[in-house]
C-alpha positions as CSV (number, residue, x, y, z in Angstrom):
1,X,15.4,-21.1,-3.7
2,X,12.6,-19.5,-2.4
3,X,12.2,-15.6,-2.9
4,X,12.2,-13.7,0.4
5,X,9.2,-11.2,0.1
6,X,9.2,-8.2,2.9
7,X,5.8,-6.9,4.0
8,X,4.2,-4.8,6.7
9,X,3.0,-6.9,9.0
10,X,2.7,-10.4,9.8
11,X,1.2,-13.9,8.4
12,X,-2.7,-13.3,7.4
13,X,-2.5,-9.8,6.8
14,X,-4.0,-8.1,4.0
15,X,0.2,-7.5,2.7
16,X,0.5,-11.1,3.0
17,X,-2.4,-12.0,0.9
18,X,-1.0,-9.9,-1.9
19,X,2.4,-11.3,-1.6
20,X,0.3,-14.7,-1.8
21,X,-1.5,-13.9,-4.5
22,X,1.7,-12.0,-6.7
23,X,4.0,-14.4,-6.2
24,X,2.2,-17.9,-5.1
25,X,2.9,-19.6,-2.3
26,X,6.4,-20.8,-2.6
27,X,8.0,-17.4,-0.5
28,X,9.8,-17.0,2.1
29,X,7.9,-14.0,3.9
30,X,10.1,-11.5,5.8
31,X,7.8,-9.8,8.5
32,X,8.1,-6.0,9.6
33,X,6.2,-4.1,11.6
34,X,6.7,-0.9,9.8
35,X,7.4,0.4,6.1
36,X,10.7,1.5,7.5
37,X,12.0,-1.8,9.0
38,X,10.5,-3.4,5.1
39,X,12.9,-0.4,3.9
40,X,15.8,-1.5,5.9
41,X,14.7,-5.6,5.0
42,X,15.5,-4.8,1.5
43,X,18.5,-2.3,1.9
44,X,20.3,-4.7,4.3
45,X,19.7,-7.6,1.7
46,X,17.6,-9.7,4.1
47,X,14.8,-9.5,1.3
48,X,14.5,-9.8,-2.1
49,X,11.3,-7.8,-2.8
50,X,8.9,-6.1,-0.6
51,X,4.8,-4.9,-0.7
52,X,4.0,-1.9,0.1
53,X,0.3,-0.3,0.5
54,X,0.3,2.5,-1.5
55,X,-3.4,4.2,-1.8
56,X,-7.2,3.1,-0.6
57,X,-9.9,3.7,-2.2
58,X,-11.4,5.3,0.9
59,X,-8.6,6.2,2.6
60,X,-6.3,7.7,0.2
61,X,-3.0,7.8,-0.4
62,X,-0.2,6.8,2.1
63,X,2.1,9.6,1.8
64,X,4.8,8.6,3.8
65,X,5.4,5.6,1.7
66,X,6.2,7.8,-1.5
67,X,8.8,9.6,0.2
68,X,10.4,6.0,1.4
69,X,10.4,4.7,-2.2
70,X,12.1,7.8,-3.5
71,X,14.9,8.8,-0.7
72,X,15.9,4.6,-0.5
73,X,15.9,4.8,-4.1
74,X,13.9,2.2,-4.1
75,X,12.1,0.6,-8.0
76,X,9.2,0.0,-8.2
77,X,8.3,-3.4,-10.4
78,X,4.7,-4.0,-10.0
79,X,1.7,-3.4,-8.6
80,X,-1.3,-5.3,-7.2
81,X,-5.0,-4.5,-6.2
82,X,-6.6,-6.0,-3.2
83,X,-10.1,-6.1,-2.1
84,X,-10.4,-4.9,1.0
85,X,-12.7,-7.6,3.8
86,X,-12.9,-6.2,7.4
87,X,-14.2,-9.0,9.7
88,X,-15.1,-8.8,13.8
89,X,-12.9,-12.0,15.2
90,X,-12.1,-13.3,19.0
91,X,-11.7,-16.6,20.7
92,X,-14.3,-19.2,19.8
93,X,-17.5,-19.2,21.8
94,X,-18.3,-16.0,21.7
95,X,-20.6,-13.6,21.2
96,X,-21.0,-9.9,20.2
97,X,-22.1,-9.3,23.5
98,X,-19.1,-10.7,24.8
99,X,-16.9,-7.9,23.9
100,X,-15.9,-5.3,25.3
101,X,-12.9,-4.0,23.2
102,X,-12.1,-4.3,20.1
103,X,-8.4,-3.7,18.4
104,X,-6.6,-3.0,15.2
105,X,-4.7,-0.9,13.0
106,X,-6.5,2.9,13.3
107,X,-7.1,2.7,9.5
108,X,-9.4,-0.9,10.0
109,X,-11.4,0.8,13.0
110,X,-11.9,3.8,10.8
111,X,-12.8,1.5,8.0
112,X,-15.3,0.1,10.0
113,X,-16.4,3.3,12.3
114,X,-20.0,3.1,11.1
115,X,-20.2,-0.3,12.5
116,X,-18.7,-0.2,15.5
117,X,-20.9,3.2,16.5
118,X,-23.9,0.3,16.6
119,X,-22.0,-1.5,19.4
120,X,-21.7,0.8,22.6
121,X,-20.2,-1.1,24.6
122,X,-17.8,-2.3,22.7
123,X,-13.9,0.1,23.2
124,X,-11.7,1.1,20.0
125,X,-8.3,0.9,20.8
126,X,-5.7,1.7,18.4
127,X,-3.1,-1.3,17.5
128,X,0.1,-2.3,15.2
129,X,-1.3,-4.5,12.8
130,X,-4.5,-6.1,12.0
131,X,-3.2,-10.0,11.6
132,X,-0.5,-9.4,14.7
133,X,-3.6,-8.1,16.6
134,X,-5.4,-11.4,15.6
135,X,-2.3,-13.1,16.7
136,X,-2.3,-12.1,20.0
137,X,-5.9,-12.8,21.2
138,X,-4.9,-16.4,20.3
139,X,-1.8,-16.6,21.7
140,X,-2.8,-15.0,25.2
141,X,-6.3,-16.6,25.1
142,X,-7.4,-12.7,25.1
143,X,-11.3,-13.2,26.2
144,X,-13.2,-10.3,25.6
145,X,-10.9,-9.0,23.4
146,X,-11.8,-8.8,19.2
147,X,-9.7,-7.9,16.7
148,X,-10.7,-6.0,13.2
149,X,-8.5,-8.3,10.5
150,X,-9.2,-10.5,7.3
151,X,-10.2,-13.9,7.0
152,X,-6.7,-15.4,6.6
153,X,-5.9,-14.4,10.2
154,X,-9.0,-15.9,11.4
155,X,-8.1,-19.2,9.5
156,X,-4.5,-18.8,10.7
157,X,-5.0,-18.3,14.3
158,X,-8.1,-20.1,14.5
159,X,-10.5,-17.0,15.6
160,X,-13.9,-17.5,15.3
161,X,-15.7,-14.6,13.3
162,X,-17.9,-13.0,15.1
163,X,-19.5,-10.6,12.6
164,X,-18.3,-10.6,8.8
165,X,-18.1,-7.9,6.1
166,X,-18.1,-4.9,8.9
167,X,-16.5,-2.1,6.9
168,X,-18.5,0.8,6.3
169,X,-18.0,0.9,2.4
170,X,-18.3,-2.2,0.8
171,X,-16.6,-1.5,-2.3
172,X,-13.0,-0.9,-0.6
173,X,-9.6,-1.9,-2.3
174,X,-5.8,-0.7,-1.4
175,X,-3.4,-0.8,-3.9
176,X,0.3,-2.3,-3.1
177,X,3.5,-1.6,-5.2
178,X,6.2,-4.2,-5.6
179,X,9.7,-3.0,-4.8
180,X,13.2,-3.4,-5.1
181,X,16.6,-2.2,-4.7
182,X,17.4,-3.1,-8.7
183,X,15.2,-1.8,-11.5
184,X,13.2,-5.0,-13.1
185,X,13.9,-4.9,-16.8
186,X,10.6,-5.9,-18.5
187,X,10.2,-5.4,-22.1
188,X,9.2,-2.5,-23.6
189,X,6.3,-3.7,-25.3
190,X,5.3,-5.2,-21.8
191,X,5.2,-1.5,-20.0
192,X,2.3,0.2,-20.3
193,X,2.2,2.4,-16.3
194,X,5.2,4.4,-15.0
195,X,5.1,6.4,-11.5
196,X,7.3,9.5,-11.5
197,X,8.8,11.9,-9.1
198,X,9.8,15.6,-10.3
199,X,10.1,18.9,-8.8
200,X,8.4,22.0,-10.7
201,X,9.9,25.4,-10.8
202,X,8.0,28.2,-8.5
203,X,6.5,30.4,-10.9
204,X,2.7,30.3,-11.9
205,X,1.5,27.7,-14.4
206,X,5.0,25.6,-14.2
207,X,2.9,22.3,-12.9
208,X,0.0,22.7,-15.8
209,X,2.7,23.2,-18.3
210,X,4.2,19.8,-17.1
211,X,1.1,17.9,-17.0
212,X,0.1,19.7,-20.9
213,X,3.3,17.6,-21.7
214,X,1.8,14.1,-20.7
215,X,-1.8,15.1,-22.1
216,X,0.1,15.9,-25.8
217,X,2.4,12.7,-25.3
218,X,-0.9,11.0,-24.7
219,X,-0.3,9.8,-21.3
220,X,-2.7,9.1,-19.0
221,X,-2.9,11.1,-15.6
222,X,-4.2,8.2,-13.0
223,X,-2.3,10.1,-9.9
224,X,-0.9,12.7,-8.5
225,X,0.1,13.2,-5.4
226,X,2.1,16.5,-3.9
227,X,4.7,16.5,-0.6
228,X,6.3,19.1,0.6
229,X,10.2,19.6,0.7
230,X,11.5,19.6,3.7
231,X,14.5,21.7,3.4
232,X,12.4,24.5,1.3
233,X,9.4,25.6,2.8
234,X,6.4,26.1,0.2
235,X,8.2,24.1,-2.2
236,X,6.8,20.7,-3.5
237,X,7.6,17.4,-5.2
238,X,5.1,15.7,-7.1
239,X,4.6,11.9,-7.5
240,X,2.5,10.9,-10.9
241,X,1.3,7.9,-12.3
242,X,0.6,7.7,-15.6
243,X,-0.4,4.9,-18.2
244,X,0.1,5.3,-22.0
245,X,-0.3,2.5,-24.9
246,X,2.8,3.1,-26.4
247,X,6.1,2.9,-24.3
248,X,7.4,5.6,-27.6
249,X,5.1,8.2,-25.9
250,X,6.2,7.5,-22.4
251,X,10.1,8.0,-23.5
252,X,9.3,10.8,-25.9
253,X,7.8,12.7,-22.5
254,X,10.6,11.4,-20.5
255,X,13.4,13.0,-22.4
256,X,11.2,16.6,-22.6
257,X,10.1,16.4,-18.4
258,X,13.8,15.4,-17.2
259,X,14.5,19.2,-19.4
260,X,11.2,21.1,-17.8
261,X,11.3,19.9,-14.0
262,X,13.7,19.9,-11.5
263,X,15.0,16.6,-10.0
264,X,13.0,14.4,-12.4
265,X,13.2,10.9,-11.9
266,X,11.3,7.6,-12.9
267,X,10.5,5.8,-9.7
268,X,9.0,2.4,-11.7
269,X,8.1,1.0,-14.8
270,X,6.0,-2.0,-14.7
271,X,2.4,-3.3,-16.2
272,X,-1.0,-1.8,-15.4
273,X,-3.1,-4.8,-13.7
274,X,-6.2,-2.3,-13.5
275,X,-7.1,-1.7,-17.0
């Protein structure tokens, strides 16, 4: 049976590639046009496992999708890194003088800002999804119009691309996490990343005390990322990754955090694919 994988977006979009390239190409893929409908894929049971962009190397992170991992108590079980290729794509024939407008998802157009600035006549409009954008031109034989996606679209929907390798920053990755409703047991000798969500107490030095227990357990601070609680104003959570080399370290600072910090819980243990 094949595994039904969630992801934001539709067929050739960057999620897509990653689910490709985690699980291979026997999957079922479960399309959503938002992290919260992926949420909802998963919670209802429709999916087995979904991708989520988490961070971009240029971009940062995407904060909303921390707070959607946590309150859907949601595991993380992997992770993936994807190189990041923005290509200019439209119906065949054309030219870059043919367009006039070009759409996509507002973080590909600001991705690509420095290029598009070198083509005046060309409009920036704001869209869903970089493949779905793709999609569309094809499907309503949209002249004139470009979108912003990767290659797979232009393969998929047979675009013609019009001007490749347009971001601004060449050296551009995202990194997804792999989720699920049930914790993935791995063993322990396997685990060598964990991402963690705690709450520190209000008083001066509480989060350096906190982050001196990791250094002495010799973890590895590779994130850390701060949201604001809703219901308390001024007061944060904090989401941490961290890798060690011995799972004994990460457990030995597990049992001392869930005693120093408020609400302290372990959001995903899984392997670190950029060592």
């Amino acid at each position: 049976m094949r595994k039904r994988i969630a992801i934001q977006g539709i067929k050739g979009s960057n999620h897509h590639q990653v689910a490709r390239e985690y699980f291979g190409d026997e999957i079922e893929l479960v399309e959503c046009l938002s992290f919260h409908s992926l949420v909802d894929q998963l919670l209802e049971g429709k999916a087995d496992k979904g991708v989520m962009a988490i961070e971009n190397s240029i971009a940062g992170s995407i904060i909303p999708n921390y707070a959607l991992v946590y309150e859907n108590n949601l595991h993380i079980i992997g992770e993936h890194y994807l190189n990041i290729h923005h290509h200019l794509m439209g119906l065949r024939g054309q030219t870059i003088a043919d367009i006039r407008e070009v759409r996509s998802h507002p973080m590909a157009l600001l991705q690509c800002r420095e290029y598009l600035k070198t083509q005046s006549h060309i409009k920036m409009v704001e869209d869903v999804d970089t493949a779905e954008t793709a999609f569309r031109i094809r499907e309503e034989k949209l002249s004139g119009i470009a979108a912003i996606a990767p290659e797979m679209a232009a393969e998929m929907y047979d675009l013609e691309i019009i001007s490749p390798e347009i971001q601004t920053i060449k050296n551009n990755a995202t990194r997804f996490i792999i989720v699920k409703t049930v914790n993935k047991e791995l063993p322990k000798e396997e685990i060598n990343k964990a991402s963690l969500r705690f709450i520190t107490d209000h008083k001066r030095g509480s989060l350096a005390t906190v982050l001196n227990v990791m250094s002495d357990c010799n973890l590895n601070l590779t994130k850390i990322q701060s949201l604001p609680i809703i219901e308390t104003p001024w007061k944060y959570a904090f989401f941490v990754d961290v890798t060690f080399d011995d799972y004994n370290h990460f457990a030995k600072s597990k049992s001392l955090l869930q005693i120093m910090s408020e609400d302290f819980k372990v959001l995903g243990e899984y392997k670190n694919t950029r060592i």
